[in-house]
DRENMAR-348011 format. One record per residue (C-alpha): residue in one letter; x, y, z. Coordinates in Angstrom, 3 decimals, decimal comma. Last residue first. Layout:
BEGIN
+------+----------+----------+----------+
: rest :       xx :       yy :       zz :
+------+----------+----------+----------+
:    A :        X :        Y :        Z :
...
+------+----------+----------+----------+
***
This chain:
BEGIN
+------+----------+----------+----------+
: rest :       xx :       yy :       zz :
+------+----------+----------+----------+
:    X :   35,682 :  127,693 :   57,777 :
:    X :   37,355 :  127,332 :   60,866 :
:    X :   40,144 :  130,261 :   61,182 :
:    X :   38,415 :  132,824 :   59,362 :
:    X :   35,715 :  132,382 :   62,078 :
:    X :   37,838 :  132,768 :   64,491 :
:    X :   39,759 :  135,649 :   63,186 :
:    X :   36,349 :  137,684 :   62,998 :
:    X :   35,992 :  136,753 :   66,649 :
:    X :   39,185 :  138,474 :   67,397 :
:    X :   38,725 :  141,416 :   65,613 :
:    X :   35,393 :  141,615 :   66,730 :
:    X :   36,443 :  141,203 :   70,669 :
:    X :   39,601 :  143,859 :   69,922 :
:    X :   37,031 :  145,902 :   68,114 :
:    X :   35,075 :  145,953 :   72,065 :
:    X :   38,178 :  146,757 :   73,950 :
:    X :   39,270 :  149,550 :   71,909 :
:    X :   35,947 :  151,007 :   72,083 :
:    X :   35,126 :  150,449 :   76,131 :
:    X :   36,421 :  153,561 :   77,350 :
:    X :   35,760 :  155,687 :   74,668 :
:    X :   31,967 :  154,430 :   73,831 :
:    X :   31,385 :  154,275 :   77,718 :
:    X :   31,913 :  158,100 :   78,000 :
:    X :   30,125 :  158,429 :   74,794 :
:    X :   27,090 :  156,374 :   76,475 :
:    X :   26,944 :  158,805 :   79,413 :
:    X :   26,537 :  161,409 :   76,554 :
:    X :   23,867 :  160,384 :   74,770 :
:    X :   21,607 :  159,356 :   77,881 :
:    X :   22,125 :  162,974 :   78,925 :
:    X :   21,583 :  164,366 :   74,973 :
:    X :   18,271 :  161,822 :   74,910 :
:    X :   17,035 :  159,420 :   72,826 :
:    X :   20,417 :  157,079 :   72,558 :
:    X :   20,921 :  154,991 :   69,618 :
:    X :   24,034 :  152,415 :   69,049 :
:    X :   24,824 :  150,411 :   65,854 :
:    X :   27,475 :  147,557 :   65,781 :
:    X :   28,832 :  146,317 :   62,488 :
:    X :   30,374 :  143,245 :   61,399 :
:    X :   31,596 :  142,530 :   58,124 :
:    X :   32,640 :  139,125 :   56,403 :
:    X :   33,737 :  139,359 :   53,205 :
:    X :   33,692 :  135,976 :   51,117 :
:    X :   36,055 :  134,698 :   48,234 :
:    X :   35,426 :  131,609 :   46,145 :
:    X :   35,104 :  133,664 :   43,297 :
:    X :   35,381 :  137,120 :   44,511 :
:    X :   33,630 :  139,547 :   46,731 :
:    X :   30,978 :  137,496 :   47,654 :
:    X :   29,264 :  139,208 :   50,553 :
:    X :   28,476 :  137,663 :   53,945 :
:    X :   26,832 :  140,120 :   57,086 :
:    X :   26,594 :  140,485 :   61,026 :
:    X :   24,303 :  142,961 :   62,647 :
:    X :   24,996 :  144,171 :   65,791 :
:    X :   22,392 :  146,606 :   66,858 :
:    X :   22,559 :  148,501 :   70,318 :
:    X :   19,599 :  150,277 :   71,893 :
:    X :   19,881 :  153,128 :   74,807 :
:    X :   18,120 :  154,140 :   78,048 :
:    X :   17,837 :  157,265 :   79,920 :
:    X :   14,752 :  158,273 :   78,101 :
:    X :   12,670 :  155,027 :   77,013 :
:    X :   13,501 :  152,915 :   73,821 :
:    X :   10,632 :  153,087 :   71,350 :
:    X :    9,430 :  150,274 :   70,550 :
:    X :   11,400 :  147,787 :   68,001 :
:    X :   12,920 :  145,645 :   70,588 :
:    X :    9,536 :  144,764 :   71,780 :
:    X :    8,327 :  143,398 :   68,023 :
:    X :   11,754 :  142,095 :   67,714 :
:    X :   11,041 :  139,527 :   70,405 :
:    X :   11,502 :  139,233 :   74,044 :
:    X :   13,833 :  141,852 :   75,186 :
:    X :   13,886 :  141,907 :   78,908 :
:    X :   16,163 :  145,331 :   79,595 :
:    X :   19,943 :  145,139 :   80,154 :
:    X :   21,105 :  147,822 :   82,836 :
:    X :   24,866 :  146,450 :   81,796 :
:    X :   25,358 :  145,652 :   85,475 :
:    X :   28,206 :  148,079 :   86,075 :
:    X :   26,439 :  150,379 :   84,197 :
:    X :   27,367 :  151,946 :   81,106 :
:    X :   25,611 :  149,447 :   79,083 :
:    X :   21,663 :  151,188 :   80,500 :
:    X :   19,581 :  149,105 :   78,644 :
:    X :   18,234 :  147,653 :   75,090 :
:    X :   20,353 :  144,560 :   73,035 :
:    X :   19,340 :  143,718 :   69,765 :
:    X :   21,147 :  140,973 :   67,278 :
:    X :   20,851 :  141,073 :   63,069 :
:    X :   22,317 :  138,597 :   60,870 :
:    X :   22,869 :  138,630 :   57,353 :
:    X :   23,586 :  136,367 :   54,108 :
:    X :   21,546 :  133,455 :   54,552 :
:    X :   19,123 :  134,969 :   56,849 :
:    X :   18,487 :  135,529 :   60,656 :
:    X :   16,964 :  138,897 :   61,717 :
:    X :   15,847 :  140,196 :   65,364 :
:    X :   18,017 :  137,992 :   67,486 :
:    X :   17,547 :  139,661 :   70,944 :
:    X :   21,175 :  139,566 :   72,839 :
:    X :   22,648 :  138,244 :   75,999 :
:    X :   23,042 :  134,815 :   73,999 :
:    X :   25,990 :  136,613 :   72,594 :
:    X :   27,555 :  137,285 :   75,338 :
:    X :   27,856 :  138,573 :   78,515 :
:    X :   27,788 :  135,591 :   81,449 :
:    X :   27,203 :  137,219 :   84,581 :
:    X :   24,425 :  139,827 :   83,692 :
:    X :   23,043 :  141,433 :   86,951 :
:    X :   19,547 :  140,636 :   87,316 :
:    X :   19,367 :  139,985 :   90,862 :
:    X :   21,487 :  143,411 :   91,515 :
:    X :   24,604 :  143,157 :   93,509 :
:    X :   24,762 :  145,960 :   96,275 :
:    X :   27,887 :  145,785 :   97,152 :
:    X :   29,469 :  146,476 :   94,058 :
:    X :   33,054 :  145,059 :   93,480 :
:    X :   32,030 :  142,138 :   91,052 :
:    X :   29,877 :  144,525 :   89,086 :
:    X :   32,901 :  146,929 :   88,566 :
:    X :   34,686 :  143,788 :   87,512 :
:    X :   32,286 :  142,676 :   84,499 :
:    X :   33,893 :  144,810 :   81,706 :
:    X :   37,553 :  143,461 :   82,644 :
:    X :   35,802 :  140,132 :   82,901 :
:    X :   34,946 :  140,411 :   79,313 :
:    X :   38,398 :  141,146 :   78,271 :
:    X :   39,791 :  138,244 :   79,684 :
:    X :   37,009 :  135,817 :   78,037 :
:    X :   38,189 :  137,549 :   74,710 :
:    X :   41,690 :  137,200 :   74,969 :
:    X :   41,258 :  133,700 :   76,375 :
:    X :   38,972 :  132,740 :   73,334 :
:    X :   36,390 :  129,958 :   74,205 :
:    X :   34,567 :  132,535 :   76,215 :
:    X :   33,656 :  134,037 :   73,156 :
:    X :   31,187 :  131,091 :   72,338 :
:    X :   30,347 :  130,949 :   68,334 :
:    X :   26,740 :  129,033 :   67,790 :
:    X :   25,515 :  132,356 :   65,719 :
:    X :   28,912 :  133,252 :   64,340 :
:    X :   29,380 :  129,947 :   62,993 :
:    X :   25,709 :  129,705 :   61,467 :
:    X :   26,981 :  132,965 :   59,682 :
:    X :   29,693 :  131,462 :   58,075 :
:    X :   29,356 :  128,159 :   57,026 :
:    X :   26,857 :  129,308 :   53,803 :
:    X :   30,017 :  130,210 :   52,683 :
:    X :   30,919 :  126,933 :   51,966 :
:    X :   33,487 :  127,045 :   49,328 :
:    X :   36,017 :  129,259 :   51,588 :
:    X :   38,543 :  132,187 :   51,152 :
:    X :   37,116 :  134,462 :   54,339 :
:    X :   37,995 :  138,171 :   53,814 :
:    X :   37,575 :  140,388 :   56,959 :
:    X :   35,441 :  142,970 :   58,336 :
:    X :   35,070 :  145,447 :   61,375 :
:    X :   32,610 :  148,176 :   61,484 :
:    X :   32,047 :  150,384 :   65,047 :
:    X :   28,833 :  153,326 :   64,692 :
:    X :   27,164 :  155,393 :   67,390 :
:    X :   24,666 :  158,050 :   67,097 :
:    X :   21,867 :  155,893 :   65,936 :
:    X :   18,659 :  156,562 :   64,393 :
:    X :   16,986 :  154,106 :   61,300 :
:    X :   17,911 :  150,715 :   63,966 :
:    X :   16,225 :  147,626 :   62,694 :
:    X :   16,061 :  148,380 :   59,208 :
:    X :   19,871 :  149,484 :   59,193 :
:    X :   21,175 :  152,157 :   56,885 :
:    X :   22,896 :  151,460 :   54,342 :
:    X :   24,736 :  154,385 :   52,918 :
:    X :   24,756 :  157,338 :   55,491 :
:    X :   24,139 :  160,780 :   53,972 :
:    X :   21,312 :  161,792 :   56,988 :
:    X :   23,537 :  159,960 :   59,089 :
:    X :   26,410 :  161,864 :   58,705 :
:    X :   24,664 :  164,923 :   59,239 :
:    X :   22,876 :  164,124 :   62,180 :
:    X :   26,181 :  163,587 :   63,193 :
:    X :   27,869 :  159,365 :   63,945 :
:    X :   30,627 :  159,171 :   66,640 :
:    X :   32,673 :  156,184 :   66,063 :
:    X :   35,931 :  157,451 :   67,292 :
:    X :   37,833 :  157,071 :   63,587 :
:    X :   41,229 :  157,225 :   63,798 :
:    X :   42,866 :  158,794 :   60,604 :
+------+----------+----------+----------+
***
């Protein structure tokens, strides 16, 4: 069955695990592999330093995102050129997890990314119109030898208006963005 990502008040109020960082969230995308590997304490310090404009799939989906910003005429100063990553707010960073913000308007052609210093500023409350993304990236032993990796993204919207620009986005961008985990998941499965 496909699963659109959509989370219910419902859902959530049943959900298993819910993030620290993010309690609320209306949105939900999980990917995960299984790394064989005797340093599994590789992984997550590969994610961190990973650059997804190394993979041409990747980099090529990115500047699919990033042409309705090339076509504006009106470019904003703050326009993001470079998404990645680095874009983000790390918020947690521990042996076997780690946690990334992002706050703004990601439906825009310029992402509508707010300044996120620290995860005391990520952590207010996100203003009407605007949304908050976790992607939180975690190791479990499944077997000897044997590591999952999972990655999960997390998205929280305020408002029913703000709510529903972002489930426009979420359909148009969802494929696109589990290709970019998929991908990245490969890479790591690849090096370690």
């Amino acid at each position: 069955m496909l699963n659109p990502g959509f989370v219910t008040s419902k859902a959530l109020a049943t959900w298993q695990d819910i993030p620290v960082f993010l309690p609320q969230f209306q949105f939900h995308e999980k990917h995960q592999t299984v790394i064989k590997t005797n340093s599994p304490e590789k992984i997550l310090p590969f994610i961190a330093e990973f650059d997804i404009q190394q993979d041409a799939v990747i980099r090529r989906l990115m500047s699919l995102r990033q042409l309705p910003q090339v076509f504006r005429r009106n470019k904003q100063p703050l326009a993001v050129k470079d998404f990645g990553l680095h874009s983000f707010t790390l918020l947690e960073k521990s042996l076997s997890e780690l946690c990334y913000g992002l706050r703004g308007q990601f439906w825009r052609a310029d992402f509508g990314l707010e300044n996120v210093l620290d995860t005391e500023a990520y952590l207010k409350p996100v203003m009407r119109g605007s949304a908050k993304l976790l992607m939180r990236y975690r190791v479990k032993k499944v077997n000897e030898g044997q590591y999952e990796l999972q990655t999960e993204t997390f998205v929280y919207c305020p408002d029913r208006a703000t709510q529903l620009k972002m489930a426009a986005y979420w359909l148009a961008i969802r494929a696109g963005s589990g290709w970019i985990r998929k991908r990245t998941l490969i890479a790591v499965k690849s090096v370690i």
